[in-house]
KOLDREN-868290 format. One record per residue (C-alpha): residue in three letters; z, x, y. Coordinates in steps of 0.2 Angstrom, whole numbers, plus 2048, in hexadecimal, padded with zeros to 3 digits. Example, Ala and Ser with C-alpha at 12.3 -4.5 7.8 and 13.67 -1.06 7.14 Angstrom:
<atoms>
resn/w/u/v
ALA/827/83E/7EA
SER/824/844/7FB
</atoms>
This chain:
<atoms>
resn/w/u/v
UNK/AD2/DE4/C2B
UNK/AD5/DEB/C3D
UNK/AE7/DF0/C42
UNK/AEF/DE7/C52
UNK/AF9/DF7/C5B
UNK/B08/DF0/C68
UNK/B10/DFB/C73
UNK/B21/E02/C6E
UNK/B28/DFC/C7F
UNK/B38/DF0/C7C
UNK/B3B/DF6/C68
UNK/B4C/DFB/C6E
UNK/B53/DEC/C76
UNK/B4A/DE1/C67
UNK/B53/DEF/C59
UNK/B5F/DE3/C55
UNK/B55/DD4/C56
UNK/B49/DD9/C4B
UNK/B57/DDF/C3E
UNK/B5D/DCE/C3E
UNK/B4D/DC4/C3C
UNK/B48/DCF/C2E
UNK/B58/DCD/C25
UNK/B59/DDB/C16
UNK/B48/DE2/C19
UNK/B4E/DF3/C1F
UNK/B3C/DFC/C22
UNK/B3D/DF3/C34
UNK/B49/DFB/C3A
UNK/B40/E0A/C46
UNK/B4B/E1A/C45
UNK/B50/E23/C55
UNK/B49/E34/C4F
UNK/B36/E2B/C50
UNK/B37/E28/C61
UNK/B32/E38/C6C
UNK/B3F/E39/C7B
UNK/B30/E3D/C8A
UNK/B2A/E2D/C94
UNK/B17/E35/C94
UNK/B16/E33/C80
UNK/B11/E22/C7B
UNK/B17/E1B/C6A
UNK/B11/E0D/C64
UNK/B16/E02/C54
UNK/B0D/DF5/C48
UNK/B13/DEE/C36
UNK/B04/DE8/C2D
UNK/B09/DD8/C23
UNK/AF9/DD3/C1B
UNK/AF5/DE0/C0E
UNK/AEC/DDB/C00
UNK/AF5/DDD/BEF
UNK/AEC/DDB/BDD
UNK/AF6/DDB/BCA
UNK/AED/DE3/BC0
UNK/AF0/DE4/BAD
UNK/AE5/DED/B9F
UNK/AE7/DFB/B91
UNK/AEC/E08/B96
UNK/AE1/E18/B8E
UNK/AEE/E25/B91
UNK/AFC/E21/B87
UNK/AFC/E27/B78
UNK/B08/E28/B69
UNK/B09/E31/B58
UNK/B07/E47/B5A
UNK/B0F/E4E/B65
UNK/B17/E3E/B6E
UNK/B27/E39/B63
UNK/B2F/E2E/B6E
UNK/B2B/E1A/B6F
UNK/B32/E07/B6F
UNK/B3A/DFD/B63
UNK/B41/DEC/B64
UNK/B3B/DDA/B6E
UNK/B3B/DD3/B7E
UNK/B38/DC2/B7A
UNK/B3F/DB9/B88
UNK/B3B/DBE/B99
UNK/B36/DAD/BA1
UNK/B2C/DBA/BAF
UNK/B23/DC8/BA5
UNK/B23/DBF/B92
UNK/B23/DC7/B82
UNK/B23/DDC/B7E
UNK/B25/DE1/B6B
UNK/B27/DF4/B66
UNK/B23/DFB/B55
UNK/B27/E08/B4C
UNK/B1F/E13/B3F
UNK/B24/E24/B38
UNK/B20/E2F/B28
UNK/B2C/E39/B1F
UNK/B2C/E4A/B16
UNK/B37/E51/B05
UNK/B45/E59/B08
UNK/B3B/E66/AFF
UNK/B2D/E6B/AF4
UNK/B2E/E66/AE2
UNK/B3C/E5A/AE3
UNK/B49/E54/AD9
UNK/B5A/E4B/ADB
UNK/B68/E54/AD7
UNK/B6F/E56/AC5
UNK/B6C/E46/AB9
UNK/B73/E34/AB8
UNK/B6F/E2E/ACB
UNK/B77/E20/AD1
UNK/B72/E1A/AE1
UNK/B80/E16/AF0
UNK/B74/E10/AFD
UNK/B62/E16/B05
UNK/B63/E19/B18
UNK/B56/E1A/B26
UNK/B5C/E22/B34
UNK/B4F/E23/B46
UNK/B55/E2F/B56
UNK/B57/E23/B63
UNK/B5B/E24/B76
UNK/B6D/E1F/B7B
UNK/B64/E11/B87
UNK/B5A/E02/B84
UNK/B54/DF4/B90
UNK/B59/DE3/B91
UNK/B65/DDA/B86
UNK/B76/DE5/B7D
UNK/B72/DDD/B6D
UNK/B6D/DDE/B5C
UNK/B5A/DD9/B56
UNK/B54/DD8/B45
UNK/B49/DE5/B3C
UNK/B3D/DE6/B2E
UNK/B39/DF5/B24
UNK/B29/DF5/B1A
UNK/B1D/E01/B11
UNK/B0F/E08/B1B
UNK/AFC/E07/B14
UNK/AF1/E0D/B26
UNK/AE4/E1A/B20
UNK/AE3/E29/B25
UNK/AF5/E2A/B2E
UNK/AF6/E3D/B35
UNK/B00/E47/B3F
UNK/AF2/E4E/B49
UNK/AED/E3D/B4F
UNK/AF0/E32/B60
UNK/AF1/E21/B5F
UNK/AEF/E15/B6D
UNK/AFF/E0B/B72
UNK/AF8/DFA/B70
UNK/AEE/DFC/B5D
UNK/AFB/DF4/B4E
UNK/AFD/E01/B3E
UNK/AF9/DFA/B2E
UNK/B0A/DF5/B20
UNK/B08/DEB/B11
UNK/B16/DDF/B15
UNK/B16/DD9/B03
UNK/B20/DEA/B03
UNK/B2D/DE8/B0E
UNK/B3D/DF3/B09
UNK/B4A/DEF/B17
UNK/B51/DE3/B22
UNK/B60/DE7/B2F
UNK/B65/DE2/B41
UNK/B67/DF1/B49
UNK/B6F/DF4/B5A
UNK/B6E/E00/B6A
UNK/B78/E10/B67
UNK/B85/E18/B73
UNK/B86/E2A/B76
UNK/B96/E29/B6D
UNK/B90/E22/B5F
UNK/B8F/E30/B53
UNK/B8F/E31/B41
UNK/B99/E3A/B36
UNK/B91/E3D/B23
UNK/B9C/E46/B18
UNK/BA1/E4F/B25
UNK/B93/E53/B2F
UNK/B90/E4D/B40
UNK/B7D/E43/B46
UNK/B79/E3F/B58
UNK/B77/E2D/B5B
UNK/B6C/E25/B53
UNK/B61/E12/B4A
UNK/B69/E10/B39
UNK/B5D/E05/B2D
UNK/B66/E00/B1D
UNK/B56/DFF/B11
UNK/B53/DF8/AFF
UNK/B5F/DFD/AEF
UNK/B4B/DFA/AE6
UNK/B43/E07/AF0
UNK/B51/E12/AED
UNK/B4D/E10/ADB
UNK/B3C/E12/ADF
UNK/B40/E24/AE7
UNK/B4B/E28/AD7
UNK/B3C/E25/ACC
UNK/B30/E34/AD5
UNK/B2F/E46/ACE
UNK/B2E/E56/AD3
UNK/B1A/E59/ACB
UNK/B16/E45/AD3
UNK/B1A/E3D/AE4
UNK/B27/E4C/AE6
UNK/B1D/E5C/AE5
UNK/B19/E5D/AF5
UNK/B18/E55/B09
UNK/B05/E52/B04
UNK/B09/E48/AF3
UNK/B18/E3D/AFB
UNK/B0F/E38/B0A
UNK/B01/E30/AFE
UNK/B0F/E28/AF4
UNK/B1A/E23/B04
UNK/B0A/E21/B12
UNK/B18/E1D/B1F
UNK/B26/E0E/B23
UNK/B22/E03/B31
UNK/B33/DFD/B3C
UNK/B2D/DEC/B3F
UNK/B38/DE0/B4B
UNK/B38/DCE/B4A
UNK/B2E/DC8/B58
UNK/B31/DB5/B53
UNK/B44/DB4/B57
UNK/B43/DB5/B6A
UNK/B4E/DC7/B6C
UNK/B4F/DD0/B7D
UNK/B55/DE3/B78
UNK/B47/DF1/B7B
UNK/B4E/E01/B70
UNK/B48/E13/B75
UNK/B43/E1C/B68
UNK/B40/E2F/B66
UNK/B3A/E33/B52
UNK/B3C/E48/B57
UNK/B51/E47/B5C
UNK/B5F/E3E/B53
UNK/B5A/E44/B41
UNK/B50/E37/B3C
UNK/B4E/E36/B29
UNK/B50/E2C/B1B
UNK/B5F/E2F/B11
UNK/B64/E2C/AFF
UNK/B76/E2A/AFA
UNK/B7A/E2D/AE9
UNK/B86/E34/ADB
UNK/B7F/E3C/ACB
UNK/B88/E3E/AB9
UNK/B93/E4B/AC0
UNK/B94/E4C/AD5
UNK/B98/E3E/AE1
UNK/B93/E3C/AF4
UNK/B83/E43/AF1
UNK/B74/E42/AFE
UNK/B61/E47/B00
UNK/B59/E45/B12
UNK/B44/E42/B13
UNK/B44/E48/B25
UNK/B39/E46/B31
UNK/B2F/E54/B34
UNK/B25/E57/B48
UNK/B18/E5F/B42
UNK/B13/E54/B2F
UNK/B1A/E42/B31
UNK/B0D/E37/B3A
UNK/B13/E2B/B46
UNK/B0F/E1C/B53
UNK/B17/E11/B5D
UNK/B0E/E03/B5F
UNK/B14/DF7/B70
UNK/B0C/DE4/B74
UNK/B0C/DDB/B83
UNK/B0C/DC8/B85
UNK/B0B/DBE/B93
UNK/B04/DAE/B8D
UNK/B0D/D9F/B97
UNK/B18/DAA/BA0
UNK/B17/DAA/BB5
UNK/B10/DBC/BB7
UNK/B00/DB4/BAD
UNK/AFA/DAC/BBC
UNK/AF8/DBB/BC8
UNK/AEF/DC8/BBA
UNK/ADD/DCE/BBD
UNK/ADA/DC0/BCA
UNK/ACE/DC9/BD6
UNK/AD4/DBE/BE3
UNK/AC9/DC5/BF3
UNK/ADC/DC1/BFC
UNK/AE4/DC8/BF3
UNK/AF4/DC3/BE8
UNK/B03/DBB/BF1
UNK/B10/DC4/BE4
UNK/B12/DD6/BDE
UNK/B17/DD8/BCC
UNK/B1A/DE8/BC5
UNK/B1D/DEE/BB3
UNK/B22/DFE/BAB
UNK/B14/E07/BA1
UNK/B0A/E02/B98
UNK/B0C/DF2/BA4
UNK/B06/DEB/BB3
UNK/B02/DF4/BC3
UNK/AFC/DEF/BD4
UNK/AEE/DF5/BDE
UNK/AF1/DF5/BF3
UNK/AE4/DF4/BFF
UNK/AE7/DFC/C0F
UNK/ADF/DF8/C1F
UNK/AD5/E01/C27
UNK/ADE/E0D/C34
UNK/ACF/E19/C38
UNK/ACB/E10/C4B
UNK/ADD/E16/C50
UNK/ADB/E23/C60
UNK/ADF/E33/C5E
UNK/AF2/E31/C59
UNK/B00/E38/C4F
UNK/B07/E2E/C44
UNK/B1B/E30/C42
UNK/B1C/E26/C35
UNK/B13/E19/C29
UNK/B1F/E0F/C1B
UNK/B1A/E05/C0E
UNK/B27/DF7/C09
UNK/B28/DEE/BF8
UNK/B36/DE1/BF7
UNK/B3B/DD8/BEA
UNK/B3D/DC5/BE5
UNK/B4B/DC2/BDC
UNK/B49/DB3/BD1
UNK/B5C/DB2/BCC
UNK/B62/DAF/BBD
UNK/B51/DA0/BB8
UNK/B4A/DB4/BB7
UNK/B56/DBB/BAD
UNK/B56/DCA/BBC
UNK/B66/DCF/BB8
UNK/B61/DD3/BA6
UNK/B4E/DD9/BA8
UNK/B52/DE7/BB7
UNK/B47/DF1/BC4
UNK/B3F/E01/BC1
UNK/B49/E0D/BC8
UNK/B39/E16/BD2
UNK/B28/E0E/BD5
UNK/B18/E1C/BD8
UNK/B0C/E18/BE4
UNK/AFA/E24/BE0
UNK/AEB/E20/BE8
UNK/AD8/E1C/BDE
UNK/ACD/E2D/BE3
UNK/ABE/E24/BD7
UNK/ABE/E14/BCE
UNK/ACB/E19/BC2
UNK/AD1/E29/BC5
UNK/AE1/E2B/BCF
UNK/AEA/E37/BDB
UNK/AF9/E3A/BE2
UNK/AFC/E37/BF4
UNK/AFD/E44/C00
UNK/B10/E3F/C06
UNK/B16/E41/BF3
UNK/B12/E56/BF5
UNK/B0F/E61/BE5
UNK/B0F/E57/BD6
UNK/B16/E67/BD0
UNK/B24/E66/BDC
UNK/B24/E52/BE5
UNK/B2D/E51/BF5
UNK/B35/E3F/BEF
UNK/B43/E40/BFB
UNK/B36/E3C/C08
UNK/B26/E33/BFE
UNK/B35/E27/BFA
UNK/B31/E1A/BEC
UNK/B46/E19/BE5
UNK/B4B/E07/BE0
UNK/B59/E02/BF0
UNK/B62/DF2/BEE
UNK/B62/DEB/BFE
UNK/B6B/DDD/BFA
UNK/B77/DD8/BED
UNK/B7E/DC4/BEB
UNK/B86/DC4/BD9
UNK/B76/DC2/BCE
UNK/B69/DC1/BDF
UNK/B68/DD2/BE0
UNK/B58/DD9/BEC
UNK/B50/DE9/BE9
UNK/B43/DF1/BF3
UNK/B38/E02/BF2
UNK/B31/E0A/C02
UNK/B26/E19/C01
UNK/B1E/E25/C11
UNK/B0D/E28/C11
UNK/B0B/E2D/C25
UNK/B02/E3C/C1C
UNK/AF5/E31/C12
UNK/AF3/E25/C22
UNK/AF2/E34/C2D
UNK/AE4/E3C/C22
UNK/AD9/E2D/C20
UNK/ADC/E2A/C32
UNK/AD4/E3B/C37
UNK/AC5/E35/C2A
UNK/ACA/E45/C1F
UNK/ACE/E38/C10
UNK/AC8/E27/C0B
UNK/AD4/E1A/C0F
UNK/AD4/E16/BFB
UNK/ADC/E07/BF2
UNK/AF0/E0B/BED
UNK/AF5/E0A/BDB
UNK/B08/E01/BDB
UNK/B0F/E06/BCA
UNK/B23/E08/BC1
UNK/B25/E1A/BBE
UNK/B31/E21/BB0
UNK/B30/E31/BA6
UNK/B2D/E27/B95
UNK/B1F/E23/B8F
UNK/B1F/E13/B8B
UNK/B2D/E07/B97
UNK/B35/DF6/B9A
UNK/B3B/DF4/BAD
UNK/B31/DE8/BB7
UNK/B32/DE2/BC9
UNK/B2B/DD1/BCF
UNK/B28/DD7/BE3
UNK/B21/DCC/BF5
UNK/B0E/DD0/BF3
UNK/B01/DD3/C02
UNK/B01/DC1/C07
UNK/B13/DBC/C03
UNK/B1F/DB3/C10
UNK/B29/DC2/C1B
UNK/B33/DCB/C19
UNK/B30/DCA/C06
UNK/B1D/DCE/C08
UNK/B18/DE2/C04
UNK/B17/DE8/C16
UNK/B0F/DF9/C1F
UNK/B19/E01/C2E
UNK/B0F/E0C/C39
UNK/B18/E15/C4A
UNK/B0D/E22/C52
UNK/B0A/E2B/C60
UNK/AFD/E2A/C6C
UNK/AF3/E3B/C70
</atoms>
């Protein structure tokens, strides 16, 4: 793809023009700092409209849950008409409160049997309650010093369920008080009276003697949402804050308000989190993995593990010896109102843009600086709403890449395909963005914006 240069002759007296024709597509706009003030220096101006854009969705390796990774996604997104279905489980084991075991004194009466999962003060979509099930675990071989990929179910027996509840996102004001002691916010999971029994009927030379001897007894529970009943709340959980334990509430012969936590221990529970998308009969079906040699038409974009986009840049080598002021990359968003339930389903708040140095293997751009310490102030890639009409809002993203152009220009780089992707600092995440790709009607379409000087 060759780029078509114009000389940067009337920009000035066509500013306002060009503002108005483009309507809330901001990148157009040429900023008085880019232009140099001698008569001898000639700047010149293109924006490239027909980059080629592909959606790209597959497993993705690196995720992993389970050891050292305790934070995950619980809940269902069942009714985005855009990106379909996304299901999070949970699994966790549990340890004694000690070696040896026993319940206090004689004569125990169970009060209830609590499980309680740390969880973040945010979630994504609906404000809502979704039903749970809690049911024994049976996988083999659940360990602590294993990773599990993401998209791979754990195994429960679900002939042993011991608790249903609806549970609901937590506030950081919703602490709880427990005979008088204070617990961050967190999941509360109502479970079984029987299993309570069950747990009363274990001794201190059996299942209670030790981590080792529970752990066979009580594999794990599995947090299992009901994916049949079309909910839309996404729940962050984090297994290594908030407490998370199972307690039993009891009295014995002698004492009331008694209580033994099976806590969750970071370095002997296993865990997963296991997270499933579906997008069978939904819109962004149509524009997955198409190969399409033009390109696809729209951009969509999902939080990992999710969808990303790869962009294809032209090829800017046969510019003549030349500075280049500045080169911006503009995504704008379509806002499909409320038939998208965008009001509900939100943006991410930052996008990444990384570039392909083999196959699969990915760097960052020159522009974005140390990875150790980015320059994002000026790499850019912040969700802006440019405009805001009740429910039709309209984001965009623009990030600078003068520096890669520059680079790839000058032949020191290969002009390499862009990977488009949400960035968060969770592991797994729900925001998604439905974006004008390459070949999209202006001034939605994802657009490059090169000023540079002639040498």
């Amino acid at each position: 793809m060759k780029i078509q240069f114009r000389t940067l002759g009337f920009a000035a007296t066509c500013l306002a023009a060009l503002y108005a024709f483009t309507g809330c597509n901001e990148a157009t706009v040429l900023g008085k700092e880019l232009i140099p003030g001698s008569d001898k220096v000639v700047v010149k101006d293109t924006t490239i409209n027909n980059l080629k854009t592909h959606n790209i969705f597959r497993t993705d390796s690196s995720i992993r849950t389970g050891g050292g990774y305790y934070t995950g996604a619980l809940g269902t997104i069942g009714g985005d008409p855009i990106f379909g279905k996304s299901h999070g489980f949970l699994y966790t084991q549990l340890g004694l409160p000690k070696s040896e075991f026993t319940f206090q004194g004689t004569g125990w009466v169970l009060d209830s049997v609590v499980l309680y999962i740390g969880c973040d003060t945010a979630w994504y979509g609906a404000n809502a309650g979704f039903k749970v099930d809690v049911y024994r675990m049976n996988e083999t071989n659940f360990k602590i010093d294993t990773n599990y990929l993401y998209n791979k179910p754990r195994s429960y027996d679900p002939s042993k369920k011991v608790g249903t509840a609806t549970i609901y996102p937590v506030y950081p004001k919703d602490s709880l008080s427990i005979y008088g002691v204070k617990y961050a916010p967190q999941l509360r999971i109502p479970l079984n009276a029987a299993f309570g029994q069950e747990l009363f009927q274990q001794r201190a030379d059996g299942a209670f003697k030790n981590d080792s001897a529970f752990r066979i007894w009580l594999n794990g529970l599995a947090i299992v949402p009901d994916t049949t009943m079309g909910g839309n709340t996404m729940l962050y959980t984090n297994l290594n804050s908030g407490d998370t334990r199972l307690t039993v509430y009891y009295k014995n012969s002698e004492k009331d308000s008694l209580m033994e936590n099976f806590k969750f221990d970071a370095y002997g529970s296993a865990h997963a989190n296991y997270f499933v998308r579906n997008y069978t009969g939904k819109e962004v079906a149509n524009l997955l993995n198409t190969g399409n040699p033009a390109g696809d038409n729209i951009v969509y974009i999902q939080e990992a593990p999710g969808i990303y986009t790869n962009i294809t840049l032209p090829d800017i080598a046969e510019v003549p010896n030349a500075v280049i002021n500045k080169a911006e990359l503009v995504i704008t968003e379509i806002n499909s109102g409320s038939a998208g339930q965008d009001d509900l389903f939100t943006e991410p708040s930052r996008l990444m843009l990384r570039r392909y140095i083999t196959h699969d293997s990915l760097s960052f751009l020159f522009d974005y600086g140390n990875p150790q310490s980015p320059e994002l102030a000026y790499f850019g890639g912040n969700k802006t709403v440019i405009s805001d009409l009740g429910p039709y809002k309209v984001v965009q993203y623009k990030f600078n890449i003068a520096r890669h152009l520059q680079l790839a220009q000058q032949k020191k780089i290969e002009n390499s395909v862009l990977r488009l992707e949400g960035w968060s600092s969770r592991m797994i995440d729900l925001p998604r963005l439905k974006a004008g790709g390459g070949s999209a009607t202006p001034p939605a379409n994802v657009k490059l914006r090169i000023i540079y000087t002639e040498l």
